[in-house]
N, C-alpha and C positions, 0 to 999 in steps of 0.2 A: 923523396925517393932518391937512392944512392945511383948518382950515374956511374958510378967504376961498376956495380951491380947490373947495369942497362946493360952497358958496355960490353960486359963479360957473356950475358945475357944472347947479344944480339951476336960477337962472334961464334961463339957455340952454334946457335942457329946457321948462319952463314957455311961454317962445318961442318955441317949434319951432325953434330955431336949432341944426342939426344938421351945419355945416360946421366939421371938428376938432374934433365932440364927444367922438366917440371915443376919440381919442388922450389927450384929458384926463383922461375916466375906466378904460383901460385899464390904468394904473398902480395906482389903487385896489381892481384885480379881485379882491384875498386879501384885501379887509376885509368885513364882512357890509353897509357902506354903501354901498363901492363896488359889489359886486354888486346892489345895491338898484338906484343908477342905470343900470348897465348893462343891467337888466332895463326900466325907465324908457324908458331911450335905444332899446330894440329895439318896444316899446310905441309909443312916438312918431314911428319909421318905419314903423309896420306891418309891422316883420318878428315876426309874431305868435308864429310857433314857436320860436326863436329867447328869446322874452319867456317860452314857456311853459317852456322847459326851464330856465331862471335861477328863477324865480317858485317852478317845482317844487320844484327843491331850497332855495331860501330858504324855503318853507313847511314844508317834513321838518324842516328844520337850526332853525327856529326857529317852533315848530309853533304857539307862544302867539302869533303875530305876526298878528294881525288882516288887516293891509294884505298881507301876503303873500300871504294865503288870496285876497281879492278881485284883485290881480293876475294870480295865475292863471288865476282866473276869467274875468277881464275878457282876458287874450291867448286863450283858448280860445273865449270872447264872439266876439270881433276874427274868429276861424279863420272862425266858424260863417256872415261874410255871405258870401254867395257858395258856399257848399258842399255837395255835393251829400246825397243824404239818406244815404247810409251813412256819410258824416262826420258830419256830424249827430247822426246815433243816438248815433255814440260819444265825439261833445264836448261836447251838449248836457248830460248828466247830470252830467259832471263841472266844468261852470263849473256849474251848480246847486248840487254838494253845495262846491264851494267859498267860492261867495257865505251858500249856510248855515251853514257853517264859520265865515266871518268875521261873522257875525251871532250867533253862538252866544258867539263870543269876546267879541265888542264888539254888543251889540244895539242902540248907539245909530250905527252903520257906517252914516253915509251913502251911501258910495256903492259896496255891498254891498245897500243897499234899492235902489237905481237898480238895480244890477248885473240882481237880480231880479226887478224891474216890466218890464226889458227882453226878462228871460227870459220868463215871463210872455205880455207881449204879444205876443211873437211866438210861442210856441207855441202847437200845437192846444188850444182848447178844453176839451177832454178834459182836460189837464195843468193846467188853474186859470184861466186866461184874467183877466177880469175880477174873479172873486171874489178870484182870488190878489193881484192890482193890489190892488183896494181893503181889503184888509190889510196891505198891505205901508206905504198911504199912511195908513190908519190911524193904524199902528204910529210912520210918520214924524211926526203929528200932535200927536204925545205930547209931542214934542221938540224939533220944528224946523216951525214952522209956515210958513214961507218954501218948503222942498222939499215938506213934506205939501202945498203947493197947487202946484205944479209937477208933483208924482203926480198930484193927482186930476186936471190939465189935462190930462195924457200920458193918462189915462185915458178922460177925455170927445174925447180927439183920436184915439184907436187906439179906441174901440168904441163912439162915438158921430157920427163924421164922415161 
């Protein structure tokens, strides 16, 4: 696999530059990177189902992979604005137990703690609300004192505004 190709590949993404992104990475579909971007690529159009079904299986196939877990995550995240409550019910749980997953793997998963402060804030009370936030930013405090204050800001702006 040509990495000036990767390379080119991934800043595009990075850009949102999605005109013939695809044709670039559709030749690399039968490598485990290529399908990384292509799951990437469907992320950064919003085609979120699409993201989740690539994601899925790059988390089964390579289950220690941290960032697999929180992509998942994050395309089932993506599903959940706009969706009514019985999608909800049954994507809500599982970009949770993903983003846990990828904090389990990597506890220091940036953004696997975002993943979560998002979940978090937008669900009912009941489910953690706040207290969950402010562990999560805690947690992020330990390590990266730049996003721990970005948490707590998400925080005093979602349950303090």
């Amino acid at each position: 696999m040509d990495q000036s190709v990767i390379e080119k590949i991934e800043t595009l993404l990075k850009e949102e530059k999605f005109d013939g992104l695809f044709e670039l990475i559709n030749p690399l579909t039968n490598t485990q990177k290529g399908k990384e971007l292509l799951g990437l690529y469907y992320l950064g159009k919003w085609e979120n189902e699409k993201a989740e079904e690539v994601f899925e299986k790059l988390k089964e196939e390579f289950s220690t992979n941290p960032d697999y877990h929180y992509y998942y995550g994050a395309s089932l995240g993506q599903q959940a604005k706009g969706a009514n409550m019985l999608k909800l019910m049954q994507i809500a749980p599982k970009s949770k137990a993903a983003f846990d997953k990828a904090l389990e793997l990597d506890p220091q998963h940036v953004p696997a703690h975002w993943g979560l402060l998002r979940y978090f804030g937008n669900a009912p009370a009941m489910f953690g609300g706040e207290p969950k936030c402010k562990e999560l930013a805690d947690s992020l405090s330990k390590f990266n004192e730049k996003e721990a204050n970005d948490a707590y800001e998400f925080i005093k702006n979602k349950f303090h505004s």
